[in-house]
N, C-alpha and C positions, 0 to 999 in steps of 0.2 A: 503494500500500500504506500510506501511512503516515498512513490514518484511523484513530480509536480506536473498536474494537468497541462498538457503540450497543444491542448487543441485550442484555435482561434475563431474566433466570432468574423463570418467573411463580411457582414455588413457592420463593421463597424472594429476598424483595421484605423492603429494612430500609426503616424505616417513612416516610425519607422517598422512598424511590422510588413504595412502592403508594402515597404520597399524591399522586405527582405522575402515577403512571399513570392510579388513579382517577379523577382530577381532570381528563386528557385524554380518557378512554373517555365519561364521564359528564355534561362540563361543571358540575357541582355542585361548587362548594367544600369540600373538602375539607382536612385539616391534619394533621398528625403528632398536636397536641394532640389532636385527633378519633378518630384509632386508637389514641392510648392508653386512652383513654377505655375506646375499647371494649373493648380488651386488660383493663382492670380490671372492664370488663362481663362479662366471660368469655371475649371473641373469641378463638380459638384462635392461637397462635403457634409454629414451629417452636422447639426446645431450644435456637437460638443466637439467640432474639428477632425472626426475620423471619417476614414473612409468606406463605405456601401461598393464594396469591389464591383458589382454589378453596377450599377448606375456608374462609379467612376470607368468600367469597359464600356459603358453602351455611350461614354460621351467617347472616349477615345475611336470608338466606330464611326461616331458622329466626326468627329473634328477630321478624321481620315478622308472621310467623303466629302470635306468641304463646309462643312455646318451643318446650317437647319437642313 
């Protein structure tokens, strides 16, 4: 019993976890600096600053295609 619960909440990821999730799903370099980035790009954030990995992919699908 006395491992520490390893598993993450994917809606609601502070930015250095999705950096490090990202980062293992995708093998691309990714950073905290990089999702702030995008946070000041627009990317969406939950009201206490974490990240909704789904909504932060369906904008990066959006932002891919050009926008709206």
């Amino acid at each position: 019993m006395g491992e520490t619960d390893a598993r993450v909440n994917p809606t609601a990821l502070t930015p250095a976890d999705a950096a490090r999730l990202l980062l293992a799903a995708g093998g691309q370099h990714i950073s905290v600096e990089m999702l702030e980035a995008d946070v000041a790009a627009g990317a969406p954030t939950n009201a206490n600053g974490t990240f909704n990995l789904m909504h932060y992919a369906a904008w990066l699908v959006r932002e891919a295609a050009g926008g709206d």
